[in-house]
BAFIMI-312663 format. One line per field, with one value per residue (C-alpha): residue number from 1; x, y, z. Coordinates in pm, whole numbers, plus 50000, padded with zeros to 5 digits. Each point is the difference from the previous one (the first is absolute). Layout:
N
num: c(NUM;...)
east: c(X;...)
north: c(Y;...)
up: c(Z;...)
This chain:
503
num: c(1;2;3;4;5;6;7;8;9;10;11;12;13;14;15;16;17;18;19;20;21;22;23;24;25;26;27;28;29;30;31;32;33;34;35;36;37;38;39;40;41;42;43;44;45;46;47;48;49;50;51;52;53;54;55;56;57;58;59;60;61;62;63;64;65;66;67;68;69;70;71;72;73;74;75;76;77;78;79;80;81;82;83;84;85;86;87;88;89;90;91;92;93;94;95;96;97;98;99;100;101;102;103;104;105;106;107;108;109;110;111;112;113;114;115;116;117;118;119;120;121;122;123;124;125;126;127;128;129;130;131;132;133;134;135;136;137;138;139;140;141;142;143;144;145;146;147;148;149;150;151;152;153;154;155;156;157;158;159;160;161;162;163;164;165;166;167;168;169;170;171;172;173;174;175;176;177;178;179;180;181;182;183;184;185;186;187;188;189;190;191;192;193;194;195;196;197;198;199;200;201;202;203;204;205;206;207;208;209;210;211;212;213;214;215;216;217;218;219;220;221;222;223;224;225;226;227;228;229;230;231;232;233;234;235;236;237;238;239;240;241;242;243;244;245;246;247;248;249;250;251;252;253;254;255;256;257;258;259;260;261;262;263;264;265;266;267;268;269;270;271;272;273;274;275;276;277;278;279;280;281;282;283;284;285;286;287;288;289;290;291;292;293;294;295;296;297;298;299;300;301;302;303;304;305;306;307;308;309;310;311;312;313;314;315;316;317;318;319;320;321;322;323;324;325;326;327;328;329;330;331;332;333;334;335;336;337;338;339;340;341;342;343;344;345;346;347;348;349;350;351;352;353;354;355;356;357;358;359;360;361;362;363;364;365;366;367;368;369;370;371;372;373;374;375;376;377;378;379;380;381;382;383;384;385;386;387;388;389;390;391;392;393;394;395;396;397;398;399;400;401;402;403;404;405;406;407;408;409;410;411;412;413;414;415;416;417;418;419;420;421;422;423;424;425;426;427;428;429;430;431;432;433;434;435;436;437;438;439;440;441;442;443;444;445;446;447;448;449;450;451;452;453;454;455;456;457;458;459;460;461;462;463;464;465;466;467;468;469;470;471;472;473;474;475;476;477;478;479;480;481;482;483;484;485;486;487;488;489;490;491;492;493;494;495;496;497;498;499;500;501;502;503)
east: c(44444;49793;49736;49701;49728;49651;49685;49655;49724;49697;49638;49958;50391;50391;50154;50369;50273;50327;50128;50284;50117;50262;49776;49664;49838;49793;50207;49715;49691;49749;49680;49848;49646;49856;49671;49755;49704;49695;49838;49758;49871;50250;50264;50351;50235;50328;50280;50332;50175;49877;50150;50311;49944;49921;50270;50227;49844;50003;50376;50107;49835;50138;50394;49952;49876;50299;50297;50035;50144;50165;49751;50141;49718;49615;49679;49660;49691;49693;49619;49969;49760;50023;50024;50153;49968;50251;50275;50328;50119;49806;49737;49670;49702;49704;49954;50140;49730;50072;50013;49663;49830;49764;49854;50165;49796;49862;50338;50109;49706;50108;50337;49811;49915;50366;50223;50280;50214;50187;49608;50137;50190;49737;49786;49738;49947;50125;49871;49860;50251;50284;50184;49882;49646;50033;50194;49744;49778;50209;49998;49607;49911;50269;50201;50149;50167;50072;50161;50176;50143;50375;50025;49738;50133;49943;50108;50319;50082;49928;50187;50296;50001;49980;50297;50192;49889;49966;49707;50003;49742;49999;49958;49756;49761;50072;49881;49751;49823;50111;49970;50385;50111;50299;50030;50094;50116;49762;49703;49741;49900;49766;49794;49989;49903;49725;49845;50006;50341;50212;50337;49963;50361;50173;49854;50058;50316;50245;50268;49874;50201;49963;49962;50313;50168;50211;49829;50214;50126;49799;50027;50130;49710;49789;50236;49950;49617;50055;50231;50300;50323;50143;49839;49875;49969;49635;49899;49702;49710;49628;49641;50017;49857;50139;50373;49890;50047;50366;49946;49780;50244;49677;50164;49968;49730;49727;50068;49759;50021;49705;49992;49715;49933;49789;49997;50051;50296;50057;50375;50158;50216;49995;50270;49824;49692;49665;49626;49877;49660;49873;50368;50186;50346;50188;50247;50305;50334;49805;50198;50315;50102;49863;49672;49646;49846;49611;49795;49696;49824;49698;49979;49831;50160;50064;49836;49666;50107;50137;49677;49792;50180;50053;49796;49686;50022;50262;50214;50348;50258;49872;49612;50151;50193;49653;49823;50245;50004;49569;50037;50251;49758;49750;50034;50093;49681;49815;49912;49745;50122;50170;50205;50188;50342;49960;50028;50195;49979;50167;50314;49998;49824;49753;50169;49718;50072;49651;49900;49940;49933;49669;49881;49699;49807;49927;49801;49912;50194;50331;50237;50375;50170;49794;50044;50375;49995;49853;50244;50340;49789;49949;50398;50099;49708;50157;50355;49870;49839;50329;50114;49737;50057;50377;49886;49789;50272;50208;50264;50222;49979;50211;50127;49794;50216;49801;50061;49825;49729;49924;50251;49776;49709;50039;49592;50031;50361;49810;49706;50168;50209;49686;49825;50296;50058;50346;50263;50209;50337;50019;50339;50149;50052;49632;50111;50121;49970;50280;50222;49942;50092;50339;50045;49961;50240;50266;49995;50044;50294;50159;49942;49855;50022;49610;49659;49986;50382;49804;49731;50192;50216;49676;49775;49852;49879;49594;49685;49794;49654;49808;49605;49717;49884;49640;49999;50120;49672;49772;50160;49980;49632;50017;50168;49766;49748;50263;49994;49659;49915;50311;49809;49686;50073;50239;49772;49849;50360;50124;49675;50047;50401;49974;49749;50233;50287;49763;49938)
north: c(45967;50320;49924;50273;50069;50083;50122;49973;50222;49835;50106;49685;49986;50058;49717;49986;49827;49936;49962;49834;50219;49729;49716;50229;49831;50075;49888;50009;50210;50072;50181;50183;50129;50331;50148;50169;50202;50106;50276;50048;49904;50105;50055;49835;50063;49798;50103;50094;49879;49669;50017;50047;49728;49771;50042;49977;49645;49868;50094;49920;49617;50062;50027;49763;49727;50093;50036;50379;50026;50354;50182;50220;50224;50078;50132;50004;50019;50126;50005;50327;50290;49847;50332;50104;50383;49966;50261;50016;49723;49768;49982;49929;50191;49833;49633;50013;50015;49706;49983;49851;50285;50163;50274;50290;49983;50299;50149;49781;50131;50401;49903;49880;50384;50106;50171;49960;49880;49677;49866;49850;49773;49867;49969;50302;49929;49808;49682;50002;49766;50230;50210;50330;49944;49817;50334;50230;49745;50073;50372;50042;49720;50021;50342;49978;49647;50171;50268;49826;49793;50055;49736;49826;49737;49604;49703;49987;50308;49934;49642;50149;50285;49745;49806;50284;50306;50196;50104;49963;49935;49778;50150;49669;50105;50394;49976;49763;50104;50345;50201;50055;50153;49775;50164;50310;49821;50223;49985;50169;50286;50179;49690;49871;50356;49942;49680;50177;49860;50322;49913;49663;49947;50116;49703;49695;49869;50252;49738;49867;49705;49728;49666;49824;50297;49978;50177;49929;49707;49899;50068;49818;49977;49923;49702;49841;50074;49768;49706;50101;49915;50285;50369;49993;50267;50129;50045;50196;49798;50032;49863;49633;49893;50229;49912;49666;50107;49975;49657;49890;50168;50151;50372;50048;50087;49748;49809;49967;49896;49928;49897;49842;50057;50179;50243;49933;50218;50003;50184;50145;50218;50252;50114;50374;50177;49940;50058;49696;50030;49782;49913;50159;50168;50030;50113;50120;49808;49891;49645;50103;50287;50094;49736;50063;49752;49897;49836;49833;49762;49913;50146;49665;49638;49751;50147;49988;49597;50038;50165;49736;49731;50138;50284;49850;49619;50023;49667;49882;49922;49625;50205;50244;49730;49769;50346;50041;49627;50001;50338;49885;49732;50260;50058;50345;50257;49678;50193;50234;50240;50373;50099;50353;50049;50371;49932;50269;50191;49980;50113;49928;50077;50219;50101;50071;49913;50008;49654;49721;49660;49807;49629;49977;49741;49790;49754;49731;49757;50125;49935;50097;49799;50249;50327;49914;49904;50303;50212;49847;50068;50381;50028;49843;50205;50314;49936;49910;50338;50138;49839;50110;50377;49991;49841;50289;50239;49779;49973;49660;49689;49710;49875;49967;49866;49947;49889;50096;49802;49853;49745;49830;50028;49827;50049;50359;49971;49794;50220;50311;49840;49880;50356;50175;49715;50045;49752;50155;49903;49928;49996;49758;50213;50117;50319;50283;50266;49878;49889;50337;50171;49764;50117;50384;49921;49871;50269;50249;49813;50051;49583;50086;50303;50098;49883;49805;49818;49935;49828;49793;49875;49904;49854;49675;49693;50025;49718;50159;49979;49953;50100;49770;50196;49787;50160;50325;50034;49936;50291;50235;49956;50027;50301;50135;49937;50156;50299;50072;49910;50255;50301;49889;50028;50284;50266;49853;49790;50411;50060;49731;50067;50321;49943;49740;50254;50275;49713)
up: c(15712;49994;50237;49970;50225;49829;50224;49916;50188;49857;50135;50240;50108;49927;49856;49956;49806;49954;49619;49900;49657;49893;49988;49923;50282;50328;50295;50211;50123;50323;50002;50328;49956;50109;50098;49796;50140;49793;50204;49741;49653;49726;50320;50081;50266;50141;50227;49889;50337;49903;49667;50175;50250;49726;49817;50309;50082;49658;49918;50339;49901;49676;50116;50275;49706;49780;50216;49979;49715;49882;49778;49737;49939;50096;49882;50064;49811;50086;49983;49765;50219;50322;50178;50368;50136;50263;50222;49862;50240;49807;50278;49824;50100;49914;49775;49647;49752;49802;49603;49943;50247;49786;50228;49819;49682;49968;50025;49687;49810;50101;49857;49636;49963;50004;49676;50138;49737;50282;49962;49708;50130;50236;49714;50100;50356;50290;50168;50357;50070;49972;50250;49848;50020;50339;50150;49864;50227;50318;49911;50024;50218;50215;50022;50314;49894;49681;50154;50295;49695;49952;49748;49752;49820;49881;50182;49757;50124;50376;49997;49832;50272;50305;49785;49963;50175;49664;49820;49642;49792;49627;49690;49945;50231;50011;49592;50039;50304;50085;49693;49992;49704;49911;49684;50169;50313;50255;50211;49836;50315;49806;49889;50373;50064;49766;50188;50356;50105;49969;50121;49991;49817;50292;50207;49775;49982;49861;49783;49714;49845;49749;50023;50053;50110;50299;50326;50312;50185;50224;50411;50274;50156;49694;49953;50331;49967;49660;50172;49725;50051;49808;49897;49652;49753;49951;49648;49883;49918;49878;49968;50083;49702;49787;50126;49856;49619;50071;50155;49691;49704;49886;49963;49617;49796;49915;50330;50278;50409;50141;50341;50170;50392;50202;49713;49655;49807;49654;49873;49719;49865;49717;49759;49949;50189;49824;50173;50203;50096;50308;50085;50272;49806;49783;50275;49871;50162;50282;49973;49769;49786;49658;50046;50086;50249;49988;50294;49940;50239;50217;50379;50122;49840;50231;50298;49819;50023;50364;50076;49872;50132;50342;50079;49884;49976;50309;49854;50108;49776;49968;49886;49765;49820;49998;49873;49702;49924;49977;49817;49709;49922;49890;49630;49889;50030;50116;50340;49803;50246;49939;50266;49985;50210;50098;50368;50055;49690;49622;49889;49599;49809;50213;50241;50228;50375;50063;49816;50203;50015;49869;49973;49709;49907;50310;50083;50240;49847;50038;50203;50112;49757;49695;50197;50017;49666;49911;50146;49862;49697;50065;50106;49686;49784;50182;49842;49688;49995;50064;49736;49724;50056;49936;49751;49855;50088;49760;50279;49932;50213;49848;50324;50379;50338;50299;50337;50340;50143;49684;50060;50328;49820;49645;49944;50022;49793;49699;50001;49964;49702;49846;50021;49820;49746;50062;50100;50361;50116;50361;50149;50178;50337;50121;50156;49703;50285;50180;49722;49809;50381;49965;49649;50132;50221;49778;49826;50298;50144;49651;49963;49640;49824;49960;50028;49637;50124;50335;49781;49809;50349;50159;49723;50108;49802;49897;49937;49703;50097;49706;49943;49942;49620;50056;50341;49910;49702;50296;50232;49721;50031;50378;49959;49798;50337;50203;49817;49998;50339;50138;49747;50117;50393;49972;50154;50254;50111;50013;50204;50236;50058;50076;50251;50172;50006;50143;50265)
């Protein structure tokens, strides 16, 4: 039996599995956490050597738990612009700035006012999140980092180094997040030129392959780091949620992922190229040949929730289960509360990293129970959103799979269905990152012939979540409220975020 191991970089913590491809089943998983520091508002930083650490512990527990069985094949998945400037050795030289970092903003906004023709494919302009924007950070703020930098890369493509001391990069990320031209299969110098990064192709990783594609197997000492019996082929993987379509089967036109976490994502896939305004893409091949991948989603999801429920009400497990009990007894929009989600920013449709966050309406009579209430509302209003401008870009969605943290919190789960007024299949296995990472690496060990075979050997049983249509005619109204309250605070939220960021 073709035993595959899948691994999951999420923003809190690497979680890891072992998948079973005869019987389609997880054969069992472990989770270690990580560190994240906020230095400032709008900033995020984390480690890579405890990424590595992490993953040592937690596959170490893993095999131990198992018996150590032979694995057949590996890959990882990744938060997507998670970036490390680092020596060639892989030694790191200052914190990674995590995905949701948001400090390189103005360099996101320089890159709107570009011609080159690759802007296409990033939809006019890149995200603050990504690695391009985030290097043209490092190159004004700090130049002698830049410049000590041999290599600038993602966590994919440091984890894959420390597995097999090669640096390669995905075409996932590299078309995504990079501005790689994987039409013409090249770096484009004279846009990084452009942005103030000249010669920054000749310090990101220099291999670009495809997802499933078969990268090297992995080291000696990378498989006693990992507790494995044997030494695995590494395939190529991608953006953990991303690496999920293939998990979900939701790789064909007029299907949808959507995976709810600390983030929100939203997936699909396009048979041709077309204009998508306020969605990240089309990117050409980014997940396989001859299709055009879109991303849509919200920055902050369920760490608007964490944040309420720890950060400022500072509950246990036992309180934050009380909380969301109190709160689903509030009727939908019953809170007379607007809360907006833009803790860290917004992704679709405005794509404006300087939104943030905003509780209206209060008064001395509420209590936790109606802010939290009020906030799974906002998170669900925020996909729905989504939702209404594909919608007016007549882009096709017949069929939604979700998964993520949507599956511990069935309030936030319902909610969300309600705002779309769609019903959502939830598969039976909770973790699509890790199967889809299985399913990648199927198909590099030659297990399955491609990424659609690798689909179709991994696709799991699903509970259809279906919408509440009385509740769904109120959140159309809400959203209404949402909409005007995000034009209404838009300039001064931009006012007050950029003030944070110039500390």
């Amino acid at each position: 039996m073709a035993k595959l191991l899948g691994l999951d970089f999420g923003t809190g913590g690497i979680r890891v599995g072992v998948f079973d491809l005869e019987t389609r089943r997880m054969l069992g998983e472990r989770e270690e956490q990580y560190q994240t520091i906020y230095p400032r508002p709008g900033w995020a930083e984390q480690s890579p050597l405890d990424w590595w650490d992490a993953l040592g512990r937690a596959s170490r527990g893993l095999m131990r738990d198992l018996g150590s069985p032979e694995i057949s094949g590996i890959c990882a998945a990744t938060t997507a612009s998670t970036v490390v400037a680092c020596k060639l050795d892989g030694a790191p030289l200052r914190p990674a700035l995590l995905w949701m970092d948001c400090r390189a903003a103005d360099e996101a906004e320089r890159s709107s006012r570009s011609n080159n023709p690759v802007m296409d494919y990033a939809g006019g302009a890149n995200a603050s999140e990504w690695l391009i924007s985030k290097a043209m950070w490092l190159a004004h703020h700090e130049p002698a980092v830049y410049a000590d930098a041999d290599i600038i890369c993602e966590c994919l493509d440091y984890i894959n180094f420390m597995l097999t001391g090669r640096w390669v990069g995905s075409r996932m990320n590299a078309t995504c997040k990079w501005n790689y031209d994987s039409v013409q299969k090249r770096f484009p110098a004279e846009l990084y030129a452009e942005f103030g990064v000249e010669g920054l192709e000749a310090k990101l990783p220099p291999d670009i392959f495809a997802v499933g594609a078969p990268v090297e197997v992995v080291s000696a000492a990378a498989a006693d780091h990992l507790g494995l019996a044997n030494r695995p082929l590494l395939s190529q993987g991608g953006v953990d949620a991303h690496i999920g379509m293939v998990a979900a089967g939701t790789m064909k036109s007029g299907e949808m992922l959507m995976i709810g976490g600390t983030s929100i994502v939203q997936l699909f896939q396009l048979d041709s190229q077309r204009p998508m305004d306020g969605f990240w893409g089309p990117y050409p091949h980014a997940l396989v040949d001859d299709h055009w991948l879109v991303e849509a989603g919200q920055v902050s999801a369920g760490s608007v929730l964490t944040w309420f429920e720890k950060k400022l009400f500072e509950l246990d497990a036992a309180g934050s289960a009380a909380l969301r009990e109190k709160a689903a007894a509030i009727p939908v929009g019953g809170t007379g509360l607007v809360t907006l989600d833009y803790f860290m920013g917004n992704r679709t449709p405005y794509r404006e990293p300087l939104l943030r966050g905003a509780v209206i309406g209060l008064s001395l009579g509420h209590d936790r129970a109606s802010l939290y209430r009020s906030a799974i509302e906002s998170v669900a209003l925020a996909s729905a959103n989504v939702l209404k401008r594909a919608g007016e870009l007549e882009v096709p969605v017949e069929r939604i799979v979700s998964s993520g943290g949507y599956a511990k919190n069935r309030l936030w789960l319902q909610a969300t269905v309600d705002a779309i007024g769609m019903p959502v299949e939830l598969p039976r296995e909770a973790n699509l990152t890790i199967i889809g990472a299985a399913a990648a690496a199927a198909t590099g060990s030659g297990l399955v012939p491609d990424l659609f075979a690798a689909a179709e050997a991994v696709q799991q049983e699903a509970t259809v979540i279906a919408p509440d249509l009385a509740a769904h005619e109120i959140y159309k109204q809400l959203l209404g409220e949402y909409l005007e309250a995000t034009e209404l605070l838009m300039p001064q939220s931009r006012r007050l975020a950029a003030s944070q960021l110039r500390g």
